[in-house]
Each structure stands twice: as C-alpha cells, then as structure tokens.
OpenMM code with the backbone's topology and positions (N, CA, C; nanometers):
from openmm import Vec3, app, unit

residues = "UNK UNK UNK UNK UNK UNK UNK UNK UNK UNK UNK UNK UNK UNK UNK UNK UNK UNK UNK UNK UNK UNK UNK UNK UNK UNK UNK UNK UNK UNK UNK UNK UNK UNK UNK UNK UNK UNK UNK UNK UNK UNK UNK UNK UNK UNK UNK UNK UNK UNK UNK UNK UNK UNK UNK UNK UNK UNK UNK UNK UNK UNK UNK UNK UNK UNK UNK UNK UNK UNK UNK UNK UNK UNK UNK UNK UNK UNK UNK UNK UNK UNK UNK UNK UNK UNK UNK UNK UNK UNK UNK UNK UNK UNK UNK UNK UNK UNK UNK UNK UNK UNK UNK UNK UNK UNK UNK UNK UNK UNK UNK UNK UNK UNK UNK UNK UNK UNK UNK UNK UNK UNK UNK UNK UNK UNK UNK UNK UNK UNK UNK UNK UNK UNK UNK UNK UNK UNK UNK UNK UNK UNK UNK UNK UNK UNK UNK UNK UNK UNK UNK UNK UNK UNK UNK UNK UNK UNK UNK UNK".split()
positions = [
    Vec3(0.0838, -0.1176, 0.0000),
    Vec3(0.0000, 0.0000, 0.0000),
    Vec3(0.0886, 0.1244, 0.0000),
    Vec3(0.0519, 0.2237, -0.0921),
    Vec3(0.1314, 0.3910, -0.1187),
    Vec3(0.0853, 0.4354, -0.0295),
    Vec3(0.1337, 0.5247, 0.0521),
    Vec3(0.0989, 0.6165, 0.1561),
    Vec3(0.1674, 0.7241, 0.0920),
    Vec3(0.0535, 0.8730, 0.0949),
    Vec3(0.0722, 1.0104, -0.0084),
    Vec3(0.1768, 1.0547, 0.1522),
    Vec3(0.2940, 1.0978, 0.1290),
    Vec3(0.3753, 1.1353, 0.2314),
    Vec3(0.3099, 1.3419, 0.2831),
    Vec3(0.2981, 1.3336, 0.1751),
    Vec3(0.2564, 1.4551, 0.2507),
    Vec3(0.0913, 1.4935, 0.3628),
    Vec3(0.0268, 1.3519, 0.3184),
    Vec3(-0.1279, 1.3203, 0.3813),
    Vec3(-0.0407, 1.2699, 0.5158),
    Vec3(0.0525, 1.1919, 0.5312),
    Vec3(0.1225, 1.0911, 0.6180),
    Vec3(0.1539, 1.2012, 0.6515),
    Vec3(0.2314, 1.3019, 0.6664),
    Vec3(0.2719, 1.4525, 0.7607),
    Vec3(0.1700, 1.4901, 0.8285),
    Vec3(0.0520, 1.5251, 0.7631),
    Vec3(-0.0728, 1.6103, 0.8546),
    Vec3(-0.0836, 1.5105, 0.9305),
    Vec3(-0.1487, 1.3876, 0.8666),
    Vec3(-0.2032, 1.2862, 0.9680),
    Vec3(-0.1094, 1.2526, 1.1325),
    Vec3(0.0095, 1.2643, 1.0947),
    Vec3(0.1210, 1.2238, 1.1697),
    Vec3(0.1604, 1.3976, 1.2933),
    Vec3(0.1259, 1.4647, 1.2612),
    Vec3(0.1577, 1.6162, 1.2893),
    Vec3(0.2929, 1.6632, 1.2537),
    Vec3(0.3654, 1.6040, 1.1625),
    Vec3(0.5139, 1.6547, 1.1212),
    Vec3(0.4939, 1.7748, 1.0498),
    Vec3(0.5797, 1.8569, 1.0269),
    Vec3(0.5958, 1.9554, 0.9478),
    Vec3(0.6140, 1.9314, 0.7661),
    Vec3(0.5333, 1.9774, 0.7078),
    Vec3(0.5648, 1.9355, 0.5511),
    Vec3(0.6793, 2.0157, 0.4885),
    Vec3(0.7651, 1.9381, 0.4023),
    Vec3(0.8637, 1.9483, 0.3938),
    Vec3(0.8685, 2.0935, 0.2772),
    Vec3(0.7543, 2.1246, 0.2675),
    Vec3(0.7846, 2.2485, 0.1952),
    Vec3(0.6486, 2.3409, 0.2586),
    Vec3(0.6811, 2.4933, 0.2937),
    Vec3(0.5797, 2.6051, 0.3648),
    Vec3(0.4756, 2.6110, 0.2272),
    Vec3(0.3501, 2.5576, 0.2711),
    Vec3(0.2156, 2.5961, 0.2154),
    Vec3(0.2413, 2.7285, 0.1732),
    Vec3(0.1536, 2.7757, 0.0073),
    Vec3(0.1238, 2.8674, -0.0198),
    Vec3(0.0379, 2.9891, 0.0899),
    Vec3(0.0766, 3.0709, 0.0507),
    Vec3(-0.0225, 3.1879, 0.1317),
    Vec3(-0.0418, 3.1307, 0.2526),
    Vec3(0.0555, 3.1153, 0.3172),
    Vec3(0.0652, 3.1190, 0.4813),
    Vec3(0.1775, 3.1976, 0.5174),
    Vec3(0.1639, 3.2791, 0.6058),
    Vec3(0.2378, 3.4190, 0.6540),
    Vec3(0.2712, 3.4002, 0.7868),
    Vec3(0.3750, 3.3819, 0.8010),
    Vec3(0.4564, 3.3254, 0.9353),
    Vec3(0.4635, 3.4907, 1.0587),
    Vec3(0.4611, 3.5184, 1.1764),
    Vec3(0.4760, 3.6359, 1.2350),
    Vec3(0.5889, 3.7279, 1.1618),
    Vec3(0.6181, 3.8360, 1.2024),
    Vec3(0.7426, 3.9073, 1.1404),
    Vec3(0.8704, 3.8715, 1.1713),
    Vec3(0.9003, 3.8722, 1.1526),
    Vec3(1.0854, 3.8785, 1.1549),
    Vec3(1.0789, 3.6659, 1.1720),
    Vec3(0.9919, 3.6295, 1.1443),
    Vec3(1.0166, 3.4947, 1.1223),
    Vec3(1.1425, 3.4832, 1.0133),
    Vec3(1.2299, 3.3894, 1.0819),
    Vec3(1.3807, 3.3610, 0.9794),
    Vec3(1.3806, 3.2375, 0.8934),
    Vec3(1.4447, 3.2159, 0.8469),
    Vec3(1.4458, 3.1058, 0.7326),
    Vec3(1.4267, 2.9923, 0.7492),
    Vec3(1.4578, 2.9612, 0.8704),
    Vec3(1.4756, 2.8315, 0.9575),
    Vec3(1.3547, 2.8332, 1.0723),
    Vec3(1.2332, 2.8788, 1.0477),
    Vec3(1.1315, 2.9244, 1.1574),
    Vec3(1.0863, 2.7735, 1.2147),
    Vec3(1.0296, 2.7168, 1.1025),
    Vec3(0.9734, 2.5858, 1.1656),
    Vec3(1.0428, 2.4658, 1.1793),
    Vec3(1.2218, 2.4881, 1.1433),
    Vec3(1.2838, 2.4070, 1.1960),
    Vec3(1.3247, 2.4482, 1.3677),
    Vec3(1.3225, 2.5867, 1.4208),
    Vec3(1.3460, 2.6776, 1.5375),
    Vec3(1.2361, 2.6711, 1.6291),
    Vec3(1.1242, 2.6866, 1.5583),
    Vec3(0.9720, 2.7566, 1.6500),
    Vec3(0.9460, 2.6017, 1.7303),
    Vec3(0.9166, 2.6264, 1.8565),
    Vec3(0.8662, 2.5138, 1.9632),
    Vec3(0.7270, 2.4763, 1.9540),
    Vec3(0.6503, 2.5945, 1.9269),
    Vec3(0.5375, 2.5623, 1.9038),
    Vec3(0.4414, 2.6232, 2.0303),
    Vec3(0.5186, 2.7370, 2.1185),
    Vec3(0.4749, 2.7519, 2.2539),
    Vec3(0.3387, 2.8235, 2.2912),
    Vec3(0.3086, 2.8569, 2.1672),
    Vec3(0.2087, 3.0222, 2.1852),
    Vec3(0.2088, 3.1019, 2.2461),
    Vec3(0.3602, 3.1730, 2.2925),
    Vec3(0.3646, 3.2769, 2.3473),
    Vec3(0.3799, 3.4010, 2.2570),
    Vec3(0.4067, 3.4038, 2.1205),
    Vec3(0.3545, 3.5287, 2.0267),
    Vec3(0.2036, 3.5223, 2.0272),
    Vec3(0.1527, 3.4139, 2.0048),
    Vec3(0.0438, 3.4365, 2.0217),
    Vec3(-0.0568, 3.5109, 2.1207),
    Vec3(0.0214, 3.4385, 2.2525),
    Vec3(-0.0700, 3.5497, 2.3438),
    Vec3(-0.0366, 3.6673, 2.3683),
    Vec3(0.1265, 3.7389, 2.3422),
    Vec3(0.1280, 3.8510, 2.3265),
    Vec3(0.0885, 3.9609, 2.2799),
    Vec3(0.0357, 3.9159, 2.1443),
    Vec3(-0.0111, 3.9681, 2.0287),
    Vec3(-0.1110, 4.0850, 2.0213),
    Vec3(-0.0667, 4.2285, 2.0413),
    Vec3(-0.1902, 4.3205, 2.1163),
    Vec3(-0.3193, 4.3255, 2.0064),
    Vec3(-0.2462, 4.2940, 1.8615),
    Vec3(-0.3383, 4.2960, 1.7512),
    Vec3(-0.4467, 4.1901, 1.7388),
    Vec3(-0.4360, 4.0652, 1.7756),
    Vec3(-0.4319, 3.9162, 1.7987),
    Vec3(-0.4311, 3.8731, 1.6331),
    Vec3(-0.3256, 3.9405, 1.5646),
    Vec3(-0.3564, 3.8693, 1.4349),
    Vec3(-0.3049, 3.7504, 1.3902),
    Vec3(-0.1779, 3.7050, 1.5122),
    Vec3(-0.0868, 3.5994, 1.5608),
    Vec3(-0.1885, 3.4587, 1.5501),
    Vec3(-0.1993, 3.3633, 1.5096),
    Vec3(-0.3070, 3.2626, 1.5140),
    Vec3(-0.2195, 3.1340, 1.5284),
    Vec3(-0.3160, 3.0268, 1.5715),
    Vec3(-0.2349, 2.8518, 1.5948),
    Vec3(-0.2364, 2.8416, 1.4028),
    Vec3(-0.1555, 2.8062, 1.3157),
    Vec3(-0.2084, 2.7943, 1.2101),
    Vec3(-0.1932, 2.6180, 1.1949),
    Vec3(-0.1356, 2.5597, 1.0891),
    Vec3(-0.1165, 2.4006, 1.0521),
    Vec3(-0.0309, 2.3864, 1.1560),
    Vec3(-0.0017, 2.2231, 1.2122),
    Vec3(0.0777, 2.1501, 1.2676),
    Vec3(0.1263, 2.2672, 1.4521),
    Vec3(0.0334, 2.3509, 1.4480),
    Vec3(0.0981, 2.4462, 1.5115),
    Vec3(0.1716, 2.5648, 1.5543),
    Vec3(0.2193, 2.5753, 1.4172),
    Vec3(0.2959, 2.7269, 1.3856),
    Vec3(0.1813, 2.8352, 1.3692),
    Vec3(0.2548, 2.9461, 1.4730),
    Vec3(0.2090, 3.0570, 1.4300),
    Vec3(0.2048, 3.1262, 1.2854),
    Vec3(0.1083, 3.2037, 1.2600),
    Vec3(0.1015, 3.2357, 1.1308),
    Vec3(0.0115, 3.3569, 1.1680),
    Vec3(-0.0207, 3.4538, 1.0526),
    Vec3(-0.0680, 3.5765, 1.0611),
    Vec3(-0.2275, 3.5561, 0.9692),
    Vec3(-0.3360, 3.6014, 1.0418),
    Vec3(-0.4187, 3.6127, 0.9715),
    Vec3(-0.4838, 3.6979, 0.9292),
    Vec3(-0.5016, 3.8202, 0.8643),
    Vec3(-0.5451, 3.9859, 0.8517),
    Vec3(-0.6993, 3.9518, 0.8795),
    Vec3(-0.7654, 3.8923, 0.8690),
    Vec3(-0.9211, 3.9247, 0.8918),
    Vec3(-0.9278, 3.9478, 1.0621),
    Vec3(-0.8311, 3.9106, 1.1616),
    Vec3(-0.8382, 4.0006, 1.2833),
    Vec3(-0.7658, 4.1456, 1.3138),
    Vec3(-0.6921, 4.1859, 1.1853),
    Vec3(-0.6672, 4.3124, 1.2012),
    Vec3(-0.5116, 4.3588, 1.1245),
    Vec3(-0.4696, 4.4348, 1.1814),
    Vec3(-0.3288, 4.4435, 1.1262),
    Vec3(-0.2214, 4.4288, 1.2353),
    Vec3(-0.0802, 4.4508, 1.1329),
    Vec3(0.0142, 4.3991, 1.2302),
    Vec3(0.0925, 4.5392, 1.2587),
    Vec3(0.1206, 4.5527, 1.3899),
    Vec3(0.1827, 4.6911, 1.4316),
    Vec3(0.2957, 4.6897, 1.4396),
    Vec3(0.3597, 4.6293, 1.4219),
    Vec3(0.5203, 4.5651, 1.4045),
    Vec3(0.5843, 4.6329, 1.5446),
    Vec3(0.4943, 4.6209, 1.6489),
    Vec3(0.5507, 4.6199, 1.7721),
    Vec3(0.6397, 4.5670, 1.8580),
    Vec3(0.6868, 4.4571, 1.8021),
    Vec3(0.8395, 4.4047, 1.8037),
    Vec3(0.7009, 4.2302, 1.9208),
    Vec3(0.6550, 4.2977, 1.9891),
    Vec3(0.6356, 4.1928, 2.1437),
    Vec3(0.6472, 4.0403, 2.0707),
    Vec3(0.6013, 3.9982, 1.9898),
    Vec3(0.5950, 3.8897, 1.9662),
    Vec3(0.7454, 3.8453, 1.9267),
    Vec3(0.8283, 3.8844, 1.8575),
    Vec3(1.0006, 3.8955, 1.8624),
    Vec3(1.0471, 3.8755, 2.0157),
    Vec3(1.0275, 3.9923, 2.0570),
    Vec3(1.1099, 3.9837, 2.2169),
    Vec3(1.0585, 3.8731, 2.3551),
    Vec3(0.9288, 3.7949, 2.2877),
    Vec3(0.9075, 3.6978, 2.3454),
    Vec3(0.9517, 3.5672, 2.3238),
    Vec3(0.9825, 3.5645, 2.1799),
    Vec3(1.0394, 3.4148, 2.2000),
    Vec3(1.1835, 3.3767, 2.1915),
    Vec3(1.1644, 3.2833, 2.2561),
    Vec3(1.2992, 3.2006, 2.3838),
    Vec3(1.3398, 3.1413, 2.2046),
    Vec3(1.2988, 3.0729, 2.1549),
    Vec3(1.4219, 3.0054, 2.0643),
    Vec3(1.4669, 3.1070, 1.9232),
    Vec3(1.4324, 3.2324, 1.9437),
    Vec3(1.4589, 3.3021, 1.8410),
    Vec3(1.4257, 3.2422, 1.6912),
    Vec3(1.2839, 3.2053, 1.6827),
    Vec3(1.2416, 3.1906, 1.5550),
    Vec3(1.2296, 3.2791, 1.5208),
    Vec3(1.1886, 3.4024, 1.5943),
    Vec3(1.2023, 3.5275, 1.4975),
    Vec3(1.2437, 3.5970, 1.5800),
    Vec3(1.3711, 3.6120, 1.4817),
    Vec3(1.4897, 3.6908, 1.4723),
    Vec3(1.5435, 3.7359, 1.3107),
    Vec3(1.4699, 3.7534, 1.2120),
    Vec3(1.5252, 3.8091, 1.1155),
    Vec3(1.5358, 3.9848, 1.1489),
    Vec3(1.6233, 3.9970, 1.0676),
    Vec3(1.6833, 4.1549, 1.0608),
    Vec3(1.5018, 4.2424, 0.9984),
    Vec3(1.4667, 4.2282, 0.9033),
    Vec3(1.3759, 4.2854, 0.8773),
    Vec3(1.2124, 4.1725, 0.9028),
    Vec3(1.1560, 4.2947, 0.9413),
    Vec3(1.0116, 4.1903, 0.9858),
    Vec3(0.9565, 4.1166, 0.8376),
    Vec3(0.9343, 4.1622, 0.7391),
    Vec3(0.9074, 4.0659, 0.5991),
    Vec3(0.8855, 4.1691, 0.5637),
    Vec3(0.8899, 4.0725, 0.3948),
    Vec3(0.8478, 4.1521, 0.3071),
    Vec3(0.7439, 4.0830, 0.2336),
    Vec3(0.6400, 4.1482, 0.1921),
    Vec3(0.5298, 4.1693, 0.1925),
    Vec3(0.4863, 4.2783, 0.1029),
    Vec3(0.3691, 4.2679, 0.0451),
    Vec3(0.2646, 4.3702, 0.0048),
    Vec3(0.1643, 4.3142, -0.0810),
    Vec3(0.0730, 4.4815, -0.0746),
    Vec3(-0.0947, 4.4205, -0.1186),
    Vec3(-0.1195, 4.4145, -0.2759),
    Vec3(-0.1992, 4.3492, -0.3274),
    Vec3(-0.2397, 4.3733, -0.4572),
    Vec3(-0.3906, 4.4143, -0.4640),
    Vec3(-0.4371, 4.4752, -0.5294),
    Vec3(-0.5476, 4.5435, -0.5209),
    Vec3(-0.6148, 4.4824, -0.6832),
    Vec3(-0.7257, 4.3869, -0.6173),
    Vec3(-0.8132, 4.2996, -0.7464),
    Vec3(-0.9095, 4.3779, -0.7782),
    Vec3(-0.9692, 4.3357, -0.9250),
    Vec3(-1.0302, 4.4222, -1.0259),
    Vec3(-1.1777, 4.3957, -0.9190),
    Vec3(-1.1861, 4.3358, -0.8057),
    Vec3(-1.3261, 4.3431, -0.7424),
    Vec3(-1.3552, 4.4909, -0.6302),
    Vec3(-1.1996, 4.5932, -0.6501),
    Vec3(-1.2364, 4.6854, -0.6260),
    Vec3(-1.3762, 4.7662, -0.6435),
    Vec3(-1.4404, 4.8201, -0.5762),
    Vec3(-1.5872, 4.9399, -0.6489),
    Vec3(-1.5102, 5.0560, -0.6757),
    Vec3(-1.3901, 5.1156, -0.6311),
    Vec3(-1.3340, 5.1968, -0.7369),
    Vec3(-1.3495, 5.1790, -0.8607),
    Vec3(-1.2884, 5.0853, -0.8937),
    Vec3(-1.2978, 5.0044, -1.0639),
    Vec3(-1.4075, 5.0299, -1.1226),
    Vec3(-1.5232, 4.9650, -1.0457),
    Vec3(-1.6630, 5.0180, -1.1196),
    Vec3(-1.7659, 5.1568, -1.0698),
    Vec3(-1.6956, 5.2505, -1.0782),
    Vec3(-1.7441, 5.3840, -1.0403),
    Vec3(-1.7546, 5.4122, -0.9104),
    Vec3(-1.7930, 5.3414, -0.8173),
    Vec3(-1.8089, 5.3917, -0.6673),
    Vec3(-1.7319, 5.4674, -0.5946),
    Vec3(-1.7310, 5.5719, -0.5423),
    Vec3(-1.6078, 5.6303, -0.4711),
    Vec3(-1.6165, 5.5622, -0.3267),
    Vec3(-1.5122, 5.5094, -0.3511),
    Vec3(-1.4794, 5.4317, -0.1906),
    Vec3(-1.3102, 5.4473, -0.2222),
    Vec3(-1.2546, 5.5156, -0.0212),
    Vec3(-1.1251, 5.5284, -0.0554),
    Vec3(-1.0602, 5.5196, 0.0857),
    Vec3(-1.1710, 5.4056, 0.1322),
    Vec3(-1.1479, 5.3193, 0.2827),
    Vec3(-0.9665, 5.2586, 0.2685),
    Vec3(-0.9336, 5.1798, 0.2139),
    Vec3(-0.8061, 5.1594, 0.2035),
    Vec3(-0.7037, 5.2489, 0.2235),
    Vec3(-0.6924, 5.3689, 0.1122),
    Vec3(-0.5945, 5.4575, 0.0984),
    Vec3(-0.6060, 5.5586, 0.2625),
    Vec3(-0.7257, 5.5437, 0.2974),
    Vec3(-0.7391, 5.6125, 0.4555),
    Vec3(-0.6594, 5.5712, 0.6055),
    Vec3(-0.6794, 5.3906, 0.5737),
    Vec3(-0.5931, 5.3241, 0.6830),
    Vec3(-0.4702, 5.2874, 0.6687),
    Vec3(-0.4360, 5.3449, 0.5912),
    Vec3(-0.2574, 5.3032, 0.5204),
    Vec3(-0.2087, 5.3879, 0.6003),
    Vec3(-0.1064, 5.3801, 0.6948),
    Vec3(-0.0416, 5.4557, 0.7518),
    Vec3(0.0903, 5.5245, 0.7037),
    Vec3(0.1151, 5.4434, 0.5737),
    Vec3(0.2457, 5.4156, 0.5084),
    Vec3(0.2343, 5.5305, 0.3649),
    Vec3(0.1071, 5.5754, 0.3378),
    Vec3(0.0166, 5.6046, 0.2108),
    Vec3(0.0798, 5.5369, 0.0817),
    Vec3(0.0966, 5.3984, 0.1291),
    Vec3(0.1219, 5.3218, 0.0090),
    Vec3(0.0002, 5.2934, -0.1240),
    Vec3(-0.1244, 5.3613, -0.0357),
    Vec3(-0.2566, 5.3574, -0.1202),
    Vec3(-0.2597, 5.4645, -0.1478),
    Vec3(-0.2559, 5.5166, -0.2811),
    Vec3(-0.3042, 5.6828, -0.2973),
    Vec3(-0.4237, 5.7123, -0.3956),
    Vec3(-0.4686, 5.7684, -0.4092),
    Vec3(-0.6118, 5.7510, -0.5110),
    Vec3(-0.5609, 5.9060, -0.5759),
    Vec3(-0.5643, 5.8524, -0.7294),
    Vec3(-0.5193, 5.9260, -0.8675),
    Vec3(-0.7215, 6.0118, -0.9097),
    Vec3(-0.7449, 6.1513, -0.9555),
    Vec3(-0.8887, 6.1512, -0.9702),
    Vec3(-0.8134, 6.1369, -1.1170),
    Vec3(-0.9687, 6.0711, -1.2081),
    Vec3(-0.9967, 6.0376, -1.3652),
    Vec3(-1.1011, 6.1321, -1.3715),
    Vec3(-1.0815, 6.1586, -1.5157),
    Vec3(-1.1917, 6.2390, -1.5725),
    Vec3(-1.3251, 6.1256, -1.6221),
    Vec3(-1.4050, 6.1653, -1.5777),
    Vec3(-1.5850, 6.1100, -1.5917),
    Vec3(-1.5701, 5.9563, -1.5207),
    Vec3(-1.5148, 5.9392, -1.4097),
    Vec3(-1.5314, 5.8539, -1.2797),
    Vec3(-1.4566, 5.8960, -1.1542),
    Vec3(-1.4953, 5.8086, -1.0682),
    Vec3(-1.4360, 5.8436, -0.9414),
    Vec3(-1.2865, 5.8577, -0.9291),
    Vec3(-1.2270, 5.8608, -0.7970),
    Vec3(-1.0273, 5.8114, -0.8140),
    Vec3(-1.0433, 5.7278, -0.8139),
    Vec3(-0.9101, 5.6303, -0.8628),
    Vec3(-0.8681, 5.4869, -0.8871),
    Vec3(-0.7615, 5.4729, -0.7724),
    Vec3(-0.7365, 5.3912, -0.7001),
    Vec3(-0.6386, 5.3480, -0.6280),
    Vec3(-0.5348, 5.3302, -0.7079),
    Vec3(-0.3883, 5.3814, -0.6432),
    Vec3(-0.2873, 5.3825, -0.7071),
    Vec3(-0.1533, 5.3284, -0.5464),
    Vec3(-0.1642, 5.2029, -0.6177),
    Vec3(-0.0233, 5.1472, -0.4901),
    Vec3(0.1005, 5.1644, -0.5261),
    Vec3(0.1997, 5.1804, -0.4409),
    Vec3(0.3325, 5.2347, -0.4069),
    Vec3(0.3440, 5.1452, -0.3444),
    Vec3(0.3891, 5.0199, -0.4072),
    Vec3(0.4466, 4.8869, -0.3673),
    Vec3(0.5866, 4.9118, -0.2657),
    Vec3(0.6548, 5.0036, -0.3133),
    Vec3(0.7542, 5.0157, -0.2309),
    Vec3(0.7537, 5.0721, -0.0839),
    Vec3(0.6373, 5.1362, -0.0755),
    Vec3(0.5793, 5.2291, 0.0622),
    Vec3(0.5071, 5.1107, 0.1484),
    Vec3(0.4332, 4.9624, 0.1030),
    Vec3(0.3777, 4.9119, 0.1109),
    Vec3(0.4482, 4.7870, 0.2367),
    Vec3(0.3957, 4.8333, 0.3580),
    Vec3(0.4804, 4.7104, 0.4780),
    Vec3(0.4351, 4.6126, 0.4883),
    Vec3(0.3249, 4.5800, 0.4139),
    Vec3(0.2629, 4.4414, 0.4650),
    Vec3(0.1884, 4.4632, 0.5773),
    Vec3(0.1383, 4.5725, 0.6602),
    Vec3(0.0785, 4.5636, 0.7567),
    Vec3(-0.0736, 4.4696, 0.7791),
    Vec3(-0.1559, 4.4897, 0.6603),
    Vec3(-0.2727, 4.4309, 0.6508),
    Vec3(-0.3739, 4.5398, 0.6890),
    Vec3(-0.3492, 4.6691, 0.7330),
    Vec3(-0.4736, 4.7403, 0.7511),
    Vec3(-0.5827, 4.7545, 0.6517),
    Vec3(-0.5405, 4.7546, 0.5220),
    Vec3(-0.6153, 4.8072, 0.3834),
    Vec3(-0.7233, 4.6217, 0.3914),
    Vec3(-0.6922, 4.5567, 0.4380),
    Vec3(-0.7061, 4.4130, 0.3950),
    Vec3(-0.8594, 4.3952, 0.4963),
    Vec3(-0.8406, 4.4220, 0.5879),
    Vec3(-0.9290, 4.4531, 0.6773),
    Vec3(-1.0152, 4.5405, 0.6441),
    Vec3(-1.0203, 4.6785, 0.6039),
    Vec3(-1.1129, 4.7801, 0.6152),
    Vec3(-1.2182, 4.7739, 0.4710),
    Vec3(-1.1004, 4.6603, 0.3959),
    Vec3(-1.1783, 4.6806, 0.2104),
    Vec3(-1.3029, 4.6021, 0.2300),
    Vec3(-1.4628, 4.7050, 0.1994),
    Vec3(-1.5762, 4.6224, 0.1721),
    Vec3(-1.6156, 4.4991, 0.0939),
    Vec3(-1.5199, 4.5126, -0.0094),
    Vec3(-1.5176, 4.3833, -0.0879),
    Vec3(-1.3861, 4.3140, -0.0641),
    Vec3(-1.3202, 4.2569, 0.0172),
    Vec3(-1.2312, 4.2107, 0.0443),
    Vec3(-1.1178, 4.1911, -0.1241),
    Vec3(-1.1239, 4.3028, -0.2141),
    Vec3(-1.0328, 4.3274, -0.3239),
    Vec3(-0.9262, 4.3374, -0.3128),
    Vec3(-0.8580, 4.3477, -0.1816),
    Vec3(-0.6824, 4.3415, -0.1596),
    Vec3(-0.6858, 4.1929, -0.0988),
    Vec3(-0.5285, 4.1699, -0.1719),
    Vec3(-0.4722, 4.0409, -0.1037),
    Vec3(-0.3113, 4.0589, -0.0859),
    Vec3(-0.3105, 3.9785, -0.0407),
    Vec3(-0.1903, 3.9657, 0.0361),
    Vec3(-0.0330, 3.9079, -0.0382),
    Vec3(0.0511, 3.9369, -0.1183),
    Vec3(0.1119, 3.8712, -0.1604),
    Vec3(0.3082, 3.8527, -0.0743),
    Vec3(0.3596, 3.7649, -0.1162),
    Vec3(0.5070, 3.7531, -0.0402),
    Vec3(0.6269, 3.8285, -0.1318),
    Vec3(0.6667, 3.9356, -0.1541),
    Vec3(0.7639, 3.9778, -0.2352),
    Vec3(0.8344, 3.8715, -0.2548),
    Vec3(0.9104, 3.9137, -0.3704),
    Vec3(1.0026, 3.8141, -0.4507),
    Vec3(1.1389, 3.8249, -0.3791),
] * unit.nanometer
topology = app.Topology()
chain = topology.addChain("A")
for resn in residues:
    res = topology.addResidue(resn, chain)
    for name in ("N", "CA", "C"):
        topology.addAtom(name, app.Element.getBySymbol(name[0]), res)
C-alpha cells in the first residue's frame, strides 16, 4: 500500500517538507522558523493585535481578517528560541483585485485612509471616481487596507 507522504505529515503532525502557499509566518520569522519555533504560543498570546493565530501543525502564522500587524516588536522579544529573529520583519505587500468598487465607479477610498504608510493613494480620472494607485515600495505588509476593504479586493502577496 502507497501512503501520499505529505497526507502521512498532517495525519502524523510533522511539518511538511515544503511552507504551504499563502501562509504568513509572524514578522521577523527567519528562514529556519519551523525548523526553530517550539510551538509555545507565546507570540500568540502577546499579540496586542491578535492577528498571531495557531495555524497548521501548530505554527504561528498571521491572519489579517483580525486586524493588522503593528510591528511592535512583542511577539520577537518573546520568544525564547529566536524563531524570529530576522533583521527585517518581511516583506510583503498588497495587490489590489479588479473586485475593487473603485474600478466600477463607486467612490470608496477606505483603504488609501488606513494606510499609515500612504502606500494607497487615489489618482482623480476624468468622468469617474479616483482609482487606487499602490506604491508597492511604501507598502509594509501591515494588513490594515485588507481589513477595512468592503469587498475584500486586496490580497496579500510575499515579495520576490
């Protein structure tokens, strides 16, 4: 009998040998996180944002539908095995999908408001509303825009 090794990981609680798509580890998570991380949930309970979550097998991971991340360091200066300890908290930023209502005439400019970074800026067009205009480079990954968008039209992507 074949046993699918990567079904044999979940089932088993091991770590799969390669990080799932679109899962977002805390900040300054380092290269070596889930060979490092214990699994303790103490970012987690630090977490003033609580966007810190149990994700697969146990690792913390970030989820924006509880909010954004303040890059307040606490979840860093709490953990004992220095899983996160990278030099920069990540990199990160949003993409903004054609399910914007900017796109289709509505003036909504909720995003470009909670950007603290004004990585969202809204350009005005002649005979419609402004269009959102991102500054990928201004853009921290915080997740505020991700949260506040009525149509959930931003997502989340991992820089290259």
């Amino acid at each position: 009998m074949s046993v699918d090794l990567s079904r044999r990981s979940l089932l088993f609680g091991r770590k799969p040998a390669q990080e799932p798509v679109n899962v977002f580890r805390p900040p300054w998570a380092n290269e070596r996180f889930t060979d490092i991380c214990t699994r303790c949930a103490e970012c987690i309970t630090v977490c003033p944002s609580q966007v810190i979550v149990k994700g697969d097998a146990g690792f913390p991971e970030i989820d924006y539908k509880y909010g954004e991340c303040t890059f307040c360091g606490e979840c860093r200066d709490v953990c004992q095995p220095k899983a996160l300890s990278a030099e920069d908290p990540w990199h990160r930023h949003v993409q903004i999908g054609a399910q914007c209502i900017a796109y289709s005439g509505v003036d909504c400019r909720v995003c470009g408001e909670v950007c603290d970074t004004a990585a969202i800026k809204f350009a005005l067009q002649v005979g419609t509303v402004a269009q959102p205009q991102l500054n990928i480079d201004a853009c921290t990954g915080c997740g505020a825009c991700m949260t506040s968008c009525p149509t959930a039209a931003i997502q989340m992507l991992q820089a290259k």
